[in-house]
Wavefront OBJ file of the C-alpha trace (Angstrom):
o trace
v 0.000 0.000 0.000
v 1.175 3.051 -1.039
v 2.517 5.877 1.597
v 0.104 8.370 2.325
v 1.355 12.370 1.819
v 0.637 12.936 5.390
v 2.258 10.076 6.561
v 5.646 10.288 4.365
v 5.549 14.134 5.994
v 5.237 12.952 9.411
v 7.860 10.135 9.419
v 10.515 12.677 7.985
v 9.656 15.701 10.504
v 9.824 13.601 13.760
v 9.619 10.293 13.753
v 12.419 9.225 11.561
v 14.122 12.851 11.476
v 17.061 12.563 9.448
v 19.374 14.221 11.874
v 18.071 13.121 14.821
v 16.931 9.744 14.029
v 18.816 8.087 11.367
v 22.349 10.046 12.622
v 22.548 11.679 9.228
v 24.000 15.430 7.905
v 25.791 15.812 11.430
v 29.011 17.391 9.560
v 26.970 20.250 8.075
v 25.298 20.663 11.169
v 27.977 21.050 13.542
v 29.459 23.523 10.596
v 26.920 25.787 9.376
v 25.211 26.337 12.582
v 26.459 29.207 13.992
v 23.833 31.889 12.426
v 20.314 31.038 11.572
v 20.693 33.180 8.083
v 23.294 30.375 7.427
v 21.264 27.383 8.915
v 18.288 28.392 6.845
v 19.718 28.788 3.224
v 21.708 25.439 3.936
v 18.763 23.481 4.890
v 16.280 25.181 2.551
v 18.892 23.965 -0.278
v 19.392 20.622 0.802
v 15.918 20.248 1.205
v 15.842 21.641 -2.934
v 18.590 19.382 -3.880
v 17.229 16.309 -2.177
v 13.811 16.892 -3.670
v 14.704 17.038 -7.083
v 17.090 14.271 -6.890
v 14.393 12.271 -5.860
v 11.776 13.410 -8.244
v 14.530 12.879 -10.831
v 16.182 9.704 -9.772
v 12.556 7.534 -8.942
v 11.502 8.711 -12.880
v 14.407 6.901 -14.111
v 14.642 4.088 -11.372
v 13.418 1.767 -14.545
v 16.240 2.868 -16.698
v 19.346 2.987 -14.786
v 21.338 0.170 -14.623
v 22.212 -1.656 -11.444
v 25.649 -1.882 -11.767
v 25.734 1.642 -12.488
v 23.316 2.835 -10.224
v 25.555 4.702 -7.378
v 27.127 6.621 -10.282
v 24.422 7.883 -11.883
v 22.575 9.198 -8.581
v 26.255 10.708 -7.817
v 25.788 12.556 -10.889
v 22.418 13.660 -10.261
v 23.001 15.423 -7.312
v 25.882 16.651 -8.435
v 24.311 18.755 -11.148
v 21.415 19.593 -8.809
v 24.636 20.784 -5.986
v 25.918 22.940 -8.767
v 22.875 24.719 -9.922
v 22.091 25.521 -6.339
v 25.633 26.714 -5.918
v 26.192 29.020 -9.334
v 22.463 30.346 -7.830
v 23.473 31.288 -4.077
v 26.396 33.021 -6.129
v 24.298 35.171 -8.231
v 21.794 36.091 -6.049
v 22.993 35.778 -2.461
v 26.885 35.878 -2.724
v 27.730 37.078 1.052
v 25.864 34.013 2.300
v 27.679 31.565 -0.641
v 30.884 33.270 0.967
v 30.120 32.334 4.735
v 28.917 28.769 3.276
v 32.300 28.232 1.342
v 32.622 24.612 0.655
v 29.816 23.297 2.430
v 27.754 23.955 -0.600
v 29.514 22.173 -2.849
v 29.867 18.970 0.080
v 25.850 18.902 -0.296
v 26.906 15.825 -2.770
v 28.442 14.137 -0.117
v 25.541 14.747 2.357
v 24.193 11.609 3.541
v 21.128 12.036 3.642
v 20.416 13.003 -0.165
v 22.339 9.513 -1.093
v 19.912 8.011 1.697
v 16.718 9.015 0.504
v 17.961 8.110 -3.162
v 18.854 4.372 -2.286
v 16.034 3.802 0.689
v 12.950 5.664 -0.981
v 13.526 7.103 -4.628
v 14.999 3.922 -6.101
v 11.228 1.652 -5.253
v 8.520 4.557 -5.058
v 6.990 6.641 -7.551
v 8.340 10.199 -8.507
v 6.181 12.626 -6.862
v 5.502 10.068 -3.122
v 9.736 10.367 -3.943
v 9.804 13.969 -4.332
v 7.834 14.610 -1.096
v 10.191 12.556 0.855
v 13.120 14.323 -0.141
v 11.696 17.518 0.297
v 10.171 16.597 3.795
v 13.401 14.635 4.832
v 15.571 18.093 4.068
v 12.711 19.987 5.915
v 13.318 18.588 9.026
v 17.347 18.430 8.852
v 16.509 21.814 8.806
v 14.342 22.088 11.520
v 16.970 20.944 13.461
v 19.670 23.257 12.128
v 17.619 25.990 13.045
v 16.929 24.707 16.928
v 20.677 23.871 16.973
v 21.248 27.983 15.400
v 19.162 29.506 17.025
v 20.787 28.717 20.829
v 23.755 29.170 18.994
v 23.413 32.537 17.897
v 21.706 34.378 20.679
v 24.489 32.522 22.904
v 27.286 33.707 20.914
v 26.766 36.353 19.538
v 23.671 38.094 21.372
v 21.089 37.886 17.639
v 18.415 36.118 15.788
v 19.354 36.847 11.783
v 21.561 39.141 12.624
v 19.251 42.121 14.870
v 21.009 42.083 17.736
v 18.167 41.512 20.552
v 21.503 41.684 23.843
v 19.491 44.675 25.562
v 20.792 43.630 28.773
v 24.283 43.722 28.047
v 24.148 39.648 28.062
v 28.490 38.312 27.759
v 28.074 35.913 24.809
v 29.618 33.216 24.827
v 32.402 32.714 22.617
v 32.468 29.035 22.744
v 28.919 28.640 21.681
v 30.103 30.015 18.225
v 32.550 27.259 17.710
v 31.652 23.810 16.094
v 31.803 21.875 19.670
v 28.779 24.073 20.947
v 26.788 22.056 18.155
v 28.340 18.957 18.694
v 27.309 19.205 22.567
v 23.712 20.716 21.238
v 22.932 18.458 18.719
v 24.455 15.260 20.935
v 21.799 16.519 24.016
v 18.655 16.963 20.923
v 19.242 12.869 20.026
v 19.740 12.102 23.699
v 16.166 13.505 24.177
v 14.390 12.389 21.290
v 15.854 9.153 22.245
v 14.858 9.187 25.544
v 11.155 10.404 24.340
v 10.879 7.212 21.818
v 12.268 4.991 24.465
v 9.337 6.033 27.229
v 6.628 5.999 24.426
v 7.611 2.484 23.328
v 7.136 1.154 27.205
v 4.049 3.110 27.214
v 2.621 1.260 24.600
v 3.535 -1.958 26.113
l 1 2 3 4 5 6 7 8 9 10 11 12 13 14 15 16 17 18 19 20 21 22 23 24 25 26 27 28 29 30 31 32 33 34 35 36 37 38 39 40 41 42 43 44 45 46 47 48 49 50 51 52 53 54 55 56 57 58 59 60 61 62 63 64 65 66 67 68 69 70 71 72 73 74 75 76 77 78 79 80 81 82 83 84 85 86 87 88 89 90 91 92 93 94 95 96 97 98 99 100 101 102 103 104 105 106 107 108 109 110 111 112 113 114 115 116 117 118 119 120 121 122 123 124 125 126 127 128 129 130 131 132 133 134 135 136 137 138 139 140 141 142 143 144 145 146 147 148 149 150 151 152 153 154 155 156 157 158 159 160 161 162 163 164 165 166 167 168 169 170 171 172 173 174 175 176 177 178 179 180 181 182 183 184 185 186 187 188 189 190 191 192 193 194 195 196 197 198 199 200 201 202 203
């Protein structure tokens, strides 16, 4: 039976969140966390990228080759990673700047090559194209929880208007890729924690 819209939304927001679930994108996390401006084109891109490379890759599933198939979906997203690159250039170029490489290591993301291989590669394009979207959704609905401590911690803002009335001392550490690490680490903890009591619960 097929997966219901609603359903393939729900599984990728919470309940099999890419990030906090399945352990996947942590390197772009812990990297591009540190302002929510930064969080949110990174996420909202991934989230393009991963959607089309779905759409794209489940249209073809038929037509690719097996023995072939990791290097065609490399491809793919590849041309998707550059398109989303040469546009962040043109149109927001002081962001593309403070991204750097992390744009271009969108190929290497996990969870685009995930959703490709677990969902794209056996489901129809558009049930494919909503899970990709959905799945880079909520990696960025964590990069924003994980930003926005981040950023009023270190450096007193939320997209950049400074909102330190009180003369707050940031944090300097909180700016630094281990305040993400620790951030992110105490998210899974408590996800995990929440799964773990439901699942006695329901015993």
């Amino acid at each position: 039976m097929a997966e219901k819209p609603r359903e393939i939304i729900k599984r990728n927001l919470f309940s099999e969140n890419q990030v906090l679930r399945a352990i996947l994108g942590i390197c772009s996390s812990l990297a591009v966390t540190n302002t929510m401006r930064n969080s949110l084109v990174m996420g909202l891109g991934l989230s393009v990228v991963t959607a089309l490379s779905g759409l794209t890759l489940s249209a073809m599933r038929h037509a690719i080759p097996r023995r072939v198939r990791m290097l065609v979906q490399t491809l793919i997203i590849a041309v998707y990673v550059i398109f989303l690159d040469l546009f962040l250039q043109a149109f927001l170029p002081d962001i593309s700047k403070q991204l750097g490489p992390y744009v271009g290591l969108i190929i290497t993301n996990c969870i685009i090559m995930g959703r490709a291989e677990a969902y794209a590669q056996s489901n129809p394009p558009f049930p494919s194209m909503l899970d990709g979207l959905f799945a880079g959704l909520g990696y960025t609905m964590v990069l924003m929880m994980i930003s926005l401590i981040r950023e009023i911690l270190g450096f007193g803002s939320v997209f950049g208007i400074n909102i330190n009335f009180v003369g707050f001392e940031t944090w300097t550490i909180m700016i630094m890729p281990p305040a993400a690490f620790f951030i992110i680490g105490t998210f899974i903890w408590v996800m995990s924690a929440r799964v773990s009591r439901r699942a006695v619960d329901d015993k």
